[in-house]
C-alpha positions in Angstrom: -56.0 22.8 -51.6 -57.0 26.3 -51.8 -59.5 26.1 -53.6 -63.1 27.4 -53.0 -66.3 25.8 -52.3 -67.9 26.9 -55.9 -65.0 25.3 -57.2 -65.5 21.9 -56.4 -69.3 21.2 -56.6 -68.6 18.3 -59.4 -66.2 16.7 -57.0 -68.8 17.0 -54.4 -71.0 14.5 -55.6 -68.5 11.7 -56.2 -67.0 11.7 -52.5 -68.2 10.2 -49.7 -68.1 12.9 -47.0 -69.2 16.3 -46.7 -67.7 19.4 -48.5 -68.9 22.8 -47.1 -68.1 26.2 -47.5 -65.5 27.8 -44.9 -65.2 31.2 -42.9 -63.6 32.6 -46.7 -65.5 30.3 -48.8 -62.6 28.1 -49.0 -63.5 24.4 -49.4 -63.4 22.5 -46.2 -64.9 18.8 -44.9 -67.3 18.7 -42.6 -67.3 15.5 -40.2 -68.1 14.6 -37.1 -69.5 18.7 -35.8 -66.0 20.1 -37.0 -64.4 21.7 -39.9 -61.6 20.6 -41.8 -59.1 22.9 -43.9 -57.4 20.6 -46.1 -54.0 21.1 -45.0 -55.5 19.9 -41.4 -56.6 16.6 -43.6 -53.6 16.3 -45.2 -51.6 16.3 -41.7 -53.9 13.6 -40.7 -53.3 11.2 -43.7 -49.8 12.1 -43.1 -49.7 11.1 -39.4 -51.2 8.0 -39.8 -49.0 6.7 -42.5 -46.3 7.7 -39.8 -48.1 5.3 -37.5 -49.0 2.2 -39.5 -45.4 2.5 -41.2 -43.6 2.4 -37.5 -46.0 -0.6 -36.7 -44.9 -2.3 -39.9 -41.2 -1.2 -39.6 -41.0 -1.6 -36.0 -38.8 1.2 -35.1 -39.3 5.3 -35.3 -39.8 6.9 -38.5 -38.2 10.2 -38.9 -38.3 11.0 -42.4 -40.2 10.2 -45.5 -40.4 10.9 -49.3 -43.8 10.7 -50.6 -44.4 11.2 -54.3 -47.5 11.4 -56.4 -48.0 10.5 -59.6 -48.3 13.4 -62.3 -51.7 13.7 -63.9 -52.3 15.7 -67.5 -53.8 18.5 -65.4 -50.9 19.2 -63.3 -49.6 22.6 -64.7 -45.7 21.2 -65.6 -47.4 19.3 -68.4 -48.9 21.7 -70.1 -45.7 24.1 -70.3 -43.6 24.0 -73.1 -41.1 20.7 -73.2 -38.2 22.6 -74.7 -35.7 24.7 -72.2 -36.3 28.5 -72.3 -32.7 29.9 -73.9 -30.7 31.2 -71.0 -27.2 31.2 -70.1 -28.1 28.1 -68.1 -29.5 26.4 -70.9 -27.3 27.3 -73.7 -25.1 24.8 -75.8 -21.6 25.3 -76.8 -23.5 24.7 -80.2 -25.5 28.1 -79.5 -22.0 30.1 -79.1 -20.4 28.7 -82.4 
C-alpha cells in the first residue's frame, strides 16, 4: 500500500490481474472497468472473510485479530535487536 506504479513493475508480471497507474501515480488494480486503491481491496478481502467466517461459525462476527507473518523485509527486522538505553529500558544493573 502506498506505493507507486514505477514501484511495482517486478511484481507486475507475477500477478494475475492488472496493475495500472492512478490519478497520483499510486498503484492501483484495474478489473472489471474500475479502479482499485488498495485499501478498497484490502476492505474487500476483509469483508469476505467476515462472510465465509459467519457461514462457518454460524452466528455474527464482530471482531477479529488478523496477523501476518513477518518477512526479512519488514522494517522491525532490520533495526537494531538491542533496547535503545532510556529510563524505560534501564537495569538496576545500569544505576549501580
Amino acid at each position: 500500500m502506498g506505493r507507486k506504479e514505477g514501484e511495482v513493475r517486478e511484481e507486475e508480471s507475477i500477478v494475475p490481474y492488472q496493475v495500472v497507474a492512478g490519478p497520483n501515480g499510486d498503484a492501483v488494480v484495474e478489473a472489471g472497468g474500475k479502479q482499485y486503491r488498495p485499501p478498497e481491496i484490502s476492505a474487500m478481502i476483509l469483508q469476505k472473510l467476515k462472510t465465509d467466517a459467519e457461514a462457518y461459525l454460524g452466528e455474527s462476527v464482530d471482531g477479529a485479530v488478523i496477523t501476518v507473518r513477518r518477512t526479512s523485509t519488514t522494517i522491525s527486522v532490520r533495526r537494531p535487536r538491542t533496547p535503545a538505553r532510556s529510563p524505560a529500558w534501564t537495569s538496576r544493573a545500569d544505576h549501580q
